[in-house]
C-alpha positions as CSV (number, residue, x, y, z in Angstrom):
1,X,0.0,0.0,0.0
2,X,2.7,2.1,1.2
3,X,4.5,1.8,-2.0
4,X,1.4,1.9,-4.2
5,X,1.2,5.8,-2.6
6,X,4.6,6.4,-3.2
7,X,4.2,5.6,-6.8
8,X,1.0,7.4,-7.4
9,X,2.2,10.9,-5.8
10,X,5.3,10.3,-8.1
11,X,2.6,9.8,-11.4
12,X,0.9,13.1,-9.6
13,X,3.9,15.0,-9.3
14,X,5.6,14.2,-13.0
15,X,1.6,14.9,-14.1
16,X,1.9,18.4,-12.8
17,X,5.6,18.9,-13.8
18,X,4.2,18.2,-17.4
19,X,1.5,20.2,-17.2
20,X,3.6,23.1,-15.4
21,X,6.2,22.8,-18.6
22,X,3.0,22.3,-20.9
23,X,1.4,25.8,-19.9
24,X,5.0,27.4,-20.0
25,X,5.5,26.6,-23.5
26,X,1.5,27.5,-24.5
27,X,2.4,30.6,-22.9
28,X,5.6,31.5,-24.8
29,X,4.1,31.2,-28.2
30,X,1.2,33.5,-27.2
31,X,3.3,35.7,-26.2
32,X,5.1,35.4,-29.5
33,X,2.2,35.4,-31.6
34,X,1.3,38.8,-29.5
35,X,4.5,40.3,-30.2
36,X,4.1,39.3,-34.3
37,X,1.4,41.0,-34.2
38,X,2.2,44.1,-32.5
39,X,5.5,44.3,-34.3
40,X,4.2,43.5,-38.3
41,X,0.6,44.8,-38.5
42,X,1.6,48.1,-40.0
43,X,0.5,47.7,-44.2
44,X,4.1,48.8,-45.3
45,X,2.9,47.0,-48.2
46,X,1.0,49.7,-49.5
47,X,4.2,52.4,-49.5
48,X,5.8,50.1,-52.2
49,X,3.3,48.5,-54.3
50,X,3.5,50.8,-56.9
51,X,-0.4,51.7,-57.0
52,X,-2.2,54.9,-55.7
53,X,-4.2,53.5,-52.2
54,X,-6.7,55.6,-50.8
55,X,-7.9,55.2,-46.9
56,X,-10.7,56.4,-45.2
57,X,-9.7,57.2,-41.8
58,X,-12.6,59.5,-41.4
59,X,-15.9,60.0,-43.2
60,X,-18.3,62.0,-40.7
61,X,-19.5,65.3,-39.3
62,X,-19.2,67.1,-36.1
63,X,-22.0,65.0,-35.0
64,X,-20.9,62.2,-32.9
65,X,-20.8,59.1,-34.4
66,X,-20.2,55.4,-33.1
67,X,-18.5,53.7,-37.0
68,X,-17.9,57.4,-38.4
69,X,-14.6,59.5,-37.3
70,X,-15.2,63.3,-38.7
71,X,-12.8,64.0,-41.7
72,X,-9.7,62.4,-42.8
73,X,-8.8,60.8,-45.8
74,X,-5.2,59.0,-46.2
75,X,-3.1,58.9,-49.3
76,X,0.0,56.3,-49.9
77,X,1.7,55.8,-52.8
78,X,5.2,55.6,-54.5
79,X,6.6,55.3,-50.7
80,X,4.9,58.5,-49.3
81,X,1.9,58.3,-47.3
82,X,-0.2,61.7,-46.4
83,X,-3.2,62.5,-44.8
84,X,-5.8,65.1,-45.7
85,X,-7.3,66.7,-42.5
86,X,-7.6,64.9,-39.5
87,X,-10.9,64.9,-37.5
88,X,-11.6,63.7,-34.2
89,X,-11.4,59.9,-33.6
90,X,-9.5,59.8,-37.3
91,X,-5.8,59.3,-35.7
92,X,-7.1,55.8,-34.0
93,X,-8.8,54.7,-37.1
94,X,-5.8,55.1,-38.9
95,X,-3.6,53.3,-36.1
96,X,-6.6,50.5,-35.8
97,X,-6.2,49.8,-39.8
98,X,-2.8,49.4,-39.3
99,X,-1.5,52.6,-41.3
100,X,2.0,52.8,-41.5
101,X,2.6,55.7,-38.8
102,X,6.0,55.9,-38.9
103,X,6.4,57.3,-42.5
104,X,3.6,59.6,-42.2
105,X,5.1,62.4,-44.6
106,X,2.8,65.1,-44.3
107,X,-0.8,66.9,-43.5
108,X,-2.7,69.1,-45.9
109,X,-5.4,70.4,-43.9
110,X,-8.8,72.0,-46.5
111,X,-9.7,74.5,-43.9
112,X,-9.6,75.2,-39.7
113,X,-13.1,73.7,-38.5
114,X,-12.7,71.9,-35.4
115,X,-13.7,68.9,-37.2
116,X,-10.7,69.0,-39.4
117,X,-7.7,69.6,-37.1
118,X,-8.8,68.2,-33.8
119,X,-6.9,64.7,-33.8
120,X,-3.2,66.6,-35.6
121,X,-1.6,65.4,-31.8
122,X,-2.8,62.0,-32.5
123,X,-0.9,61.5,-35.6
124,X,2.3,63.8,-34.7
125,X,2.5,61.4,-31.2
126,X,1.9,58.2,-32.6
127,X,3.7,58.5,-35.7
128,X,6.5,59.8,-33.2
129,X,6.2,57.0,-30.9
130,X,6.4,54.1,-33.9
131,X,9.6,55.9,-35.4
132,X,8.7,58.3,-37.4
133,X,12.6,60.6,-37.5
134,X,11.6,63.8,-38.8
135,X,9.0,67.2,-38.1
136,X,5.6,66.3,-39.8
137,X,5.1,69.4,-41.8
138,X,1.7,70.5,-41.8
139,X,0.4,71.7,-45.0
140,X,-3.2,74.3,-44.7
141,X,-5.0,77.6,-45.2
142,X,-3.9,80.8,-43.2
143,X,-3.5,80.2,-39.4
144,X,-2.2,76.4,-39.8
145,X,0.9,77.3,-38.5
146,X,-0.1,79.0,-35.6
147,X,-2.4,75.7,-34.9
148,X,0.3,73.7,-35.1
149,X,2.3,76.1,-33.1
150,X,-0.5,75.4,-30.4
151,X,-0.6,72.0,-30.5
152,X,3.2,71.5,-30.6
153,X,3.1,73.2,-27.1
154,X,0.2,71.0,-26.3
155,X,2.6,67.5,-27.0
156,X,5.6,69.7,-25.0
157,X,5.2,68.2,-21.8
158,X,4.9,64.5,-22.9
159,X,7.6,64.7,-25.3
160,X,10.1,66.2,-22.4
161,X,9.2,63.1,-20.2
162,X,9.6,60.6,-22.8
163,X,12.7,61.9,-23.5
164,X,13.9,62.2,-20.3
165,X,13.2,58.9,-19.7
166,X,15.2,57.6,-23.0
167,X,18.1,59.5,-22.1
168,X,18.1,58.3,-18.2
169,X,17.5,54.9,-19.1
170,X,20.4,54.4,-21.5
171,X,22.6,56.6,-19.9
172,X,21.5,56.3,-16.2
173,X,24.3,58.1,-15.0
174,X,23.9,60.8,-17.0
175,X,22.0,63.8,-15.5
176,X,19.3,65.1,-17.6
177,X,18.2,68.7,-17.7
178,X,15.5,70.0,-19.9
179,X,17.2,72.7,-22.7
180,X,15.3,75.0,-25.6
181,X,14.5,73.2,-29.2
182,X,13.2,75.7,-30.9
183,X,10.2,77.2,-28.6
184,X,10.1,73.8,-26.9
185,X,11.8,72.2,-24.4
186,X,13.3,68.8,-25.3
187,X,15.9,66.8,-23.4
188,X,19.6,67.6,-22.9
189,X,21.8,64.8,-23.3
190,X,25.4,64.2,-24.5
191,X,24.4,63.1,-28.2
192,X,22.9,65.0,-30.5
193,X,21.1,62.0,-32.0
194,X,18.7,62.1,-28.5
195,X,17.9,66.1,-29.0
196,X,17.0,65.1,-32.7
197,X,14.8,62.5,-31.4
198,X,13.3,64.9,-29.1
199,X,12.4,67.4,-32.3
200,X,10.9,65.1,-34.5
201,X,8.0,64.6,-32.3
202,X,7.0,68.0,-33.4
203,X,4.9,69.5,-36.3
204,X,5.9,72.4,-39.0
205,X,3.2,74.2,-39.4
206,X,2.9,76.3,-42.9
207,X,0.6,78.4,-44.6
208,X,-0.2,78.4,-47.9
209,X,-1.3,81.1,-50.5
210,X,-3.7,80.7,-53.2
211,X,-5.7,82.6,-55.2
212,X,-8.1,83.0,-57.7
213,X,-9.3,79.8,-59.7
214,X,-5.9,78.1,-60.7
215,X,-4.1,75.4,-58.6
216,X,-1.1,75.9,-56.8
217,X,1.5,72.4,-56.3
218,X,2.0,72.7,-52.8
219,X,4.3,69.7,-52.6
220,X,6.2,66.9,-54.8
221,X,7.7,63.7,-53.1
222,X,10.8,62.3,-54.3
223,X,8.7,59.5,-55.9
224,X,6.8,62.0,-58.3
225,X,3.6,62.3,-55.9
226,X,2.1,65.6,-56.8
227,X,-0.3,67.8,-54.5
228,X,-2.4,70.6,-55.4
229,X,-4.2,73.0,-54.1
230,X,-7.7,75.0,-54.9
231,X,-9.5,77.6,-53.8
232,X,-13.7,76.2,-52.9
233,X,-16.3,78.2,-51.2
234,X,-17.0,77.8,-47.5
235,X,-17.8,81.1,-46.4
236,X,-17.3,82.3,-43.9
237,X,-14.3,80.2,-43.7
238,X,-11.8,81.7,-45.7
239,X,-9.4,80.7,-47.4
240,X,-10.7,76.7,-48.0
241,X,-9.1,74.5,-50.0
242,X,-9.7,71.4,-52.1
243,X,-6.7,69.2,-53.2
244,X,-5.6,67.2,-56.1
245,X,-3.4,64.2,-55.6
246,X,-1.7,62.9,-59.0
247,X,0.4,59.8,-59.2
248,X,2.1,58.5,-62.6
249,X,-1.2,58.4,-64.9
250,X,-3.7,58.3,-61.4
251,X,-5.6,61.5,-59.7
252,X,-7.6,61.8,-57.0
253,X,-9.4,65.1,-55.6
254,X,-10.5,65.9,-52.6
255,X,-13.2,68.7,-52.8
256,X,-13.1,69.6,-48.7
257,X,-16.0,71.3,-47.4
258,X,-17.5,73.8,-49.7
259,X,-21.3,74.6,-51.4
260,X,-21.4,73.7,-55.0
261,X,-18.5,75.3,-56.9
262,X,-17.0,74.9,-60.5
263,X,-13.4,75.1,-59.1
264,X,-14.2,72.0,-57.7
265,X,-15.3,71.0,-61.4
266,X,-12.3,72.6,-63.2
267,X,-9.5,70.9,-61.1
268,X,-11.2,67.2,-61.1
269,X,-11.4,67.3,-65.0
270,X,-10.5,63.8,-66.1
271,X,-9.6,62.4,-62.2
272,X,-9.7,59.1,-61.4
273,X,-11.7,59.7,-58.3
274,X,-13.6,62.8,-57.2
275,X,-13.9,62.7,-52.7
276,X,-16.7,65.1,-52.3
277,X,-18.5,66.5,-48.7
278,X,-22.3,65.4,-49.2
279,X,-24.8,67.3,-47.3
280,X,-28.6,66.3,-48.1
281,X,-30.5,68.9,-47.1
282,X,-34.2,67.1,-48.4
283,X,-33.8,64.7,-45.3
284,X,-31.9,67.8,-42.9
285,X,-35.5,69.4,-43.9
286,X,-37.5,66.5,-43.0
287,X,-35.8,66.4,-39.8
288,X,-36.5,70.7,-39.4
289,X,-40.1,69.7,-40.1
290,X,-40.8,67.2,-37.3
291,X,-39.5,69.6,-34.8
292,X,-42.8,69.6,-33.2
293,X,-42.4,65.7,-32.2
294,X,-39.5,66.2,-30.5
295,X,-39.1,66.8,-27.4
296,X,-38.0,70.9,-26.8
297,X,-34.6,70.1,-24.4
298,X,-31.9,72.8,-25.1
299,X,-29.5,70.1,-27.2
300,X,-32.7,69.5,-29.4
301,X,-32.8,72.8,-29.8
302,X,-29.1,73.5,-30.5
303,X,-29.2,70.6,-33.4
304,X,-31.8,72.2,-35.0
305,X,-30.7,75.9,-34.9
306,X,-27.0,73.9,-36.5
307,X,-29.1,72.4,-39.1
308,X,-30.4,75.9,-40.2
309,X,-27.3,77.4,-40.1
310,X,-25.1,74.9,-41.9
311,X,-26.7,74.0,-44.8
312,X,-25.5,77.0,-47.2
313,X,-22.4,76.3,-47.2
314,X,-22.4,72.7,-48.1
315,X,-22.8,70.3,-51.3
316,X,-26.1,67.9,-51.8
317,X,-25.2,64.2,-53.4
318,X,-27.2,65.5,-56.3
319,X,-25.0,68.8,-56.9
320,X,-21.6,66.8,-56.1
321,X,-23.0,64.5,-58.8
322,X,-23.5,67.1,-61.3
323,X,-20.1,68.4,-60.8
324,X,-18.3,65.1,-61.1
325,X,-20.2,64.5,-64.5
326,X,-19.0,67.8,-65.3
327,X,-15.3,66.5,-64.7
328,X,-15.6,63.3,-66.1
329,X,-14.6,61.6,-63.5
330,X,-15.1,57.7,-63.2
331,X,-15.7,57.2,-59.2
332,X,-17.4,59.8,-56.9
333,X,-17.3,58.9,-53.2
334,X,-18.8,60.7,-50.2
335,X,-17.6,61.7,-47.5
336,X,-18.3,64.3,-44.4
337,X,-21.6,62.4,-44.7
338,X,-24.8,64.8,-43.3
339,X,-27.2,63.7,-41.3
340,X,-25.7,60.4,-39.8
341,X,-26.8,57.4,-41.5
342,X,-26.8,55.3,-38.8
343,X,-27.3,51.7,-38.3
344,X,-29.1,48.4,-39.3
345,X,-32.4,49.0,-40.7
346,X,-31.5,52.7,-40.6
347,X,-28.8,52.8,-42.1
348,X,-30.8,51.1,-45.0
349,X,-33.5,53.2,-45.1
350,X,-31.0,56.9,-45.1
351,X,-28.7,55.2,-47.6
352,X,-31.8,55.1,-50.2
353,X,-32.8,58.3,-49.3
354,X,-29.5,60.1,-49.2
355,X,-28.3,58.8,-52.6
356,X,-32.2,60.0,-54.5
357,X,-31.1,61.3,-58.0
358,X,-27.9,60.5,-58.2
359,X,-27.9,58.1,-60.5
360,X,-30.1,60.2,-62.6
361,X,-26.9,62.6,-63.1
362,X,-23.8,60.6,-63.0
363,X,-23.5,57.2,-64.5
364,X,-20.1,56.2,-62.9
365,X,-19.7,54.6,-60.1
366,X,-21.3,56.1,-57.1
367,X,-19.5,55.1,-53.3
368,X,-20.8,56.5,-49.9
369,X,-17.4,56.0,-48.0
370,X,-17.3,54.6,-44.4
371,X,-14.9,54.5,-42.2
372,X,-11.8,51.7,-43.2
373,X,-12.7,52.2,-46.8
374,X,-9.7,51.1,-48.7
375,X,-9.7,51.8,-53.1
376,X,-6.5,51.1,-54.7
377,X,-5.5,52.5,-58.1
378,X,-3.2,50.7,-60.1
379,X,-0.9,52.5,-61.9
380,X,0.2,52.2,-65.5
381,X,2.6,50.2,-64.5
382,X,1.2,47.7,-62.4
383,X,-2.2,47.3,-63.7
């Protein structure tokens, strides 16, 4: 008996030391599939495919949306990658879809609407944080760089403890003592490779001049990607811009917000793609006209006096149609979709209505963007 006990806590304790080393290795390659993941989920892929990709990191309003961020749309091609405004809730689209961060090259902003510019410290931090080595230069209308000035003070104090930390943990004897970059503080240590570091978590902000209807090229990459810019009509929010992206034999325009303008029309002519703002005022009305079954709180009141006010300086479907036939272009997308679309059976229901006479004007294809929207363009090239 004794030795039958002897033998069974033996089985017992070689059946936990097997389960023991079991779980260890289980564990390990989770914790290497983990790390796989963490340290390859970025699309690199799209930097270097040779095609023109286009990314919708954010296709609302300034009305709160669960599966809408407001307005960004990314660019990437011929190893640059840019973003065209950058709405709240659009820098963790773009990190959830795996963007490559850390060669983010640039940001055009259209114009200064909160809507537009509110998630800039989102993009220069993360891109920051995941390597990116240089300033972001910020691209926009009058008073960009004094936005970015703000927000680079903003992203002061957590770049000065980030760096402070860097230099103190592979230098630990090395006492670190904050010193000027520029107008920021940064972190003083014995290389200059750490100050660098330090810098590129900031933004260059600069302001752009055009006028009139022509187009201005606002910047070239080394790999030939072009942008544009154009005046469009947002009154009261002046200067606004709209953007042409071209690539080898591909464009792409983004229209910003505006009402209906031919300067939208002129500088598509012949794109690829035409990104216009779509407002649809027939189901804005419709919402004005039940005002009386709603009940009167002061935020119902607020979204209706907004809806009043907004809709003369925006673009209906049907208008953004008519100036995309007017281009020729092949595929017109929406974006800075108005009202929210919502969900399910809704979502079915506002889709119908929002797109109403569309297809009566433009005969291409017709895309109401969401959120994660990826279109690639092959180039020439590669097609």
């Amino acid at each position: 008996m004794k030795k039958f006990l002897l033998g069974s806590i033996a089985i017992a304790a070689i059946a936990v030391m097997a389960v023991t080393l079991s779980w260890d290795v289980i564990l390990q390659q989770v914790i290497k599939s983990s790390l796989l993941t963490i340290t390859t989920r970025f699309q690199t892929n799209l930097l270097g495919d040779g095609a023109l990709h286009v990314w919708f990191c954010g296709t609302g309003s300034p009305q709160v949306e669960r599966d809408r961020a407001q307005s960004c749309t990314a660019i990437l091609a011929g190893g640059s990658f840019l973003v065209f405004d950058t709405g709240a809730g659009s820098g963790l689209k773009a990190d959830l879809g795996n963007l490559p961060l850390a060669n983010l090259e640039a940001v055009f902003f259209t114009h200064l609407h909160s809507d537009h510019i509110t998630d800039l410290p989102v993009f220069m931090n993360h891109s920051w944080r995941y390597g990116r080595q240089q300033q972001l230069n910020v691209f926009g209308p009058t008073g960009t760089a004094a936005v970015v000035q703000g927000f680079n003070q903003a992203l002061d104090p957590d770049v000065g403890y980030r760096s402070q930390n860097e230099v103190a943990q592979a230098s630990p004897a090395t006492e670190v003592q904050p010193t000027a970059i520029g107008n920021f503080s940064a972190t003083s240590a014995s290389s200059d490779s750490s100050r660098a570091h330090a810098s590129a978590a900031f933004a260059a902000g600069h302001d752009l001049s055009v006028e009139g209807t022509d187009r201005v090229l606002v910047y070239e990459s080394q790999s030939g990607v072009r942008v544009f810019a154009f005046l469009v009509e947002h009154e009261p929010v002046e200067p606004a811009f709209g953007y042409r992206i071209e690539y080898k034999d591909r464009v792409v325009v983004i229209s910003g917000d505006t009402r209906k303008t031919e300067n939208v029309a002129r500088h598509a002519k012949g794109a690829d793609m035409l990104i216009h703002e779509a407002y649809n005022k027939d189901i804005v009305n419709r919402i004005l006209n039940a005002r009386s079954e709603i009940p009167d709180t002061p935020y119902a009141r607020q979204v209706f006096r907004i809806a009043r006010l907004t809709q003369h300086y925006h673009t209906t479907p049907v208008e953004a149609a008519e100036l995309a036939k007017e281009a020729g272009v092949r595929t017109l997308v929406f974006t800075h979709v108005i009202p929210p679309l919502g969900t399910g059976l809704q979502n079915l229901v506002l889709r119908n209505a929002f797109l109403k006479g569309v297809g009566d004007v433009f005969d291409g294809k017709i895309i109401i963007a969401d959120d994660g929207l990826h279109l690639t363009l092959p180039v020439a090239s590669v097609r």
